[in-house]
C-alpha positions as CSV (number, residue, x, y, z in Angstrom):
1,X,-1.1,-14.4,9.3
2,X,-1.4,-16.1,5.7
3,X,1.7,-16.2,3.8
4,X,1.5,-16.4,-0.6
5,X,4.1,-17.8,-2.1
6,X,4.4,-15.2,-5.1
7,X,2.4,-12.0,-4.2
8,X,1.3,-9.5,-7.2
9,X,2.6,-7.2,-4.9
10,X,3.2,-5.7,-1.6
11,X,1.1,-2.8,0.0
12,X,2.7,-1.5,2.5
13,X,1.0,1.4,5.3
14,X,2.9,3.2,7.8
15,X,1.0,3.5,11.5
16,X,-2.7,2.8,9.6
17,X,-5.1,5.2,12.2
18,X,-8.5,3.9,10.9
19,X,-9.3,0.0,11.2
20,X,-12.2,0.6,8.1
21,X,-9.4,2.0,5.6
22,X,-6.9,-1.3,6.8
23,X,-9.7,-4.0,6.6
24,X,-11.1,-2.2,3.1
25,X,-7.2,-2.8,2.0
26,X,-6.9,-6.0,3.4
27,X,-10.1,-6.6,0.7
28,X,-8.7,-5.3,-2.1
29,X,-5.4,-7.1,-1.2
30,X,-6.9,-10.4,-1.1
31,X,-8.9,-9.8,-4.9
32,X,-5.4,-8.9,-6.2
33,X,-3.2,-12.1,-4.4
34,X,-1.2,-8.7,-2.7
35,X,0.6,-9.0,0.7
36,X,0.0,-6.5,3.2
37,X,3.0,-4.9,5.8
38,X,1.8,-2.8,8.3
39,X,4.5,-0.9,9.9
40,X,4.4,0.8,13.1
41,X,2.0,1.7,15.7
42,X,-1.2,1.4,14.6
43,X,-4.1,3.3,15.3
44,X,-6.4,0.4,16.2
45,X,-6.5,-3.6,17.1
46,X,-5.7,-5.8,14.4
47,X,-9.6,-7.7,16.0
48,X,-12.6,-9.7,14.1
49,X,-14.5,-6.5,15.8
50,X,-12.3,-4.0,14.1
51,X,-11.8,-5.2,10.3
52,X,-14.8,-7.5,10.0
53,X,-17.2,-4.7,8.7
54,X,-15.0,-3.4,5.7
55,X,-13.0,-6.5,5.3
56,X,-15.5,-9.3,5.8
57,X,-14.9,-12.5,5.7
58,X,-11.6,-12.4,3.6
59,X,-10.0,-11.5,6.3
60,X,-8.6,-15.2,6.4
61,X,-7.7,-15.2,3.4
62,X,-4.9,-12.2,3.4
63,X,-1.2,-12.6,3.7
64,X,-0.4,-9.5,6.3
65,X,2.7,-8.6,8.7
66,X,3.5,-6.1,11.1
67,X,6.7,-4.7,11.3
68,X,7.6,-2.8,14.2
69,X,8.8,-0.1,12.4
70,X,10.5,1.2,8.9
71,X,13.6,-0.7,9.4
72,X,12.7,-3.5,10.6
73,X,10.6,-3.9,7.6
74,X,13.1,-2.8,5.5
75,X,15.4,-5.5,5.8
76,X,12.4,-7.8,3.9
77,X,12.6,-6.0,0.9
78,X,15.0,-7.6,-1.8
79,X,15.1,-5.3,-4.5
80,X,15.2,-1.3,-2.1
81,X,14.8,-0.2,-5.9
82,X,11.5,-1.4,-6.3
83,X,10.0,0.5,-3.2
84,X,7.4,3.1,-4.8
85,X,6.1,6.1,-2.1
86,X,2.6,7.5,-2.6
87,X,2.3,11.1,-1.5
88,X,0.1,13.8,-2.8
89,X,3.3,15.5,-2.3
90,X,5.6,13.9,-4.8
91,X,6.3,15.4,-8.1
92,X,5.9,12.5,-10.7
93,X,2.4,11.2,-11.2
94,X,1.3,7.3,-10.9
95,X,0.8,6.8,-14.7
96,X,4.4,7.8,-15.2
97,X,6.4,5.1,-13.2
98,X,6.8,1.3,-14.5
99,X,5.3,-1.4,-12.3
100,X,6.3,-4.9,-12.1
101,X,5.0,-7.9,-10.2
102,X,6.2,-7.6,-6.4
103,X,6.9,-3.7,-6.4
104,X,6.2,-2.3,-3.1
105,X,3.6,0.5,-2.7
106,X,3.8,2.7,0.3
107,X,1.4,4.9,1.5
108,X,1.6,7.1,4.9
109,X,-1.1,7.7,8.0
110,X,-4.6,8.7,6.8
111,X,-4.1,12.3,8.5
112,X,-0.7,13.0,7.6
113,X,0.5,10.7,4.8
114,X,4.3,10.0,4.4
115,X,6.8,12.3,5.9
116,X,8.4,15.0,4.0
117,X,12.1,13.5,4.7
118,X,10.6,9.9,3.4
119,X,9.5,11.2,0.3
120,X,12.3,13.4,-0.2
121,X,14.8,10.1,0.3
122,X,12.8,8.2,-2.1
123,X,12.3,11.2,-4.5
124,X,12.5,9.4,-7.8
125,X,10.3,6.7,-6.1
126,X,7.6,8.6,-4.9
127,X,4.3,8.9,-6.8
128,X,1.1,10.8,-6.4
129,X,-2.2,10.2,-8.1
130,X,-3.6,13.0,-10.1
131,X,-6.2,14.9,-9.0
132,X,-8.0,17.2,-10.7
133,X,-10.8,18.8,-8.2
134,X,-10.7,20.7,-4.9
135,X,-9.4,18.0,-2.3
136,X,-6.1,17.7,-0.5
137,X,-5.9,13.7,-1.1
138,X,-7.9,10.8,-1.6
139,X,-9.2,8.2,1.0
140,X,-6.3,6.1,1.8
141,X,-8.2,2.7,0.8
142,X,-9.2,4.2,-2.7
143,X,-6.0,5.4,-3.1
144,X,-4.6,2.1,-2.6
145,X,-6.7,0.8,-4.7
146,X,-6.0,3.0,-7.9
147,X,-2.2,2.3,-7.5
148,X,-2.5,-1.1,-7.2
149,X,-5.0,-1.7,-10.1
150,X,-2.9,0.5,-11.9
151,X,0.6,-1.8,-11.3
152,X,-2.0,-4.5,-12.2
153,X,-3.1,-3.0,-15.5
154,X,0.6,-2.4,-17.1
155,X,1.6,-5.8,-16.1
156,X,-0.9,-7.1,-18.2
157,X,-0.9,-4.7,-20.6
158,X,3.1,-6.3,-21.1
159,X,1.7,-9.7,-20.9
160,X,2.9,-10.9,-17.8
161,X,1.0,-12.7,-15.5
């Protein structure tokens, strides 16, 4: 594990199932200086064999953790105010919340997301990403993707950097 000093921000993913969404994350992690927590069990090996193909060779390169489970990781958050839950769930869309540099984005299991009782606790906190055609959710890696690029874009867009 790599460790940043000052991280854009934090992905977080609880019990990851699909070692091609994690390493594709991991990528986009790395292109936006982002630390990633995994939290739980995960569905796969944390192996060169596992992430190599969608993560390639940045790999390296990416500050990650596991934490053993939502506690556990809870107790490295500073600021539980800045914790932001993505569900296609929650009632208050992405481009409505305020970013800024270290939030924490948290995103649920590819087959199940979040838990209902997670994203009611955080209710104000939770976020979904508008979608406007026939589909239940998004791929988890393109969904992180969107919320983090989105967290990029206002923070530039106040000048901050």
């Amino acid at each position: 594990m790599n460790s940043s000093s000052t991280p854009q921000f934090h992905i977080v993913l609880l019990e990851p199932e699909i070692a091609n969404n994690t390493g594709n994350i991991g990528r986009t992690c790395v292109a936006t200086a982002t630390d990633l927590h995994l939290i739980g069990k995960l569905g796969f090996e944390i192996t060169d064999k596992n992430l190599k193909r969608a993560g390639l060779d940045y790999w390296q390169y990416l500050s990650w953790y596991h934490h053993q489970n939502w506690e556990q990781w809870l107790k490295q958050v500073p600021d539980p105010s800045r914790i932001f839950l993505f569900s296609a769930k929650a009632r208050q869309s992405v481009f409505q919340s305020q970013f800024q540099k270290g939030d924490w984005l948290v995103f649920g299991k590819e087959t199940e997301g979040l838990p209902e009782e997670l994203v009611a606790q955080y209710d104000k906190k939770a976020l979904s990403i508008p979608q406007y055609g026939p589909v239940r959710s998004l791929n988890l890696a393109n969904a992180v993707t969107v919320a983090v690029y989105e967290a990029i874009r206002q923070i530039e867009a106040k000048g901050i950097s």
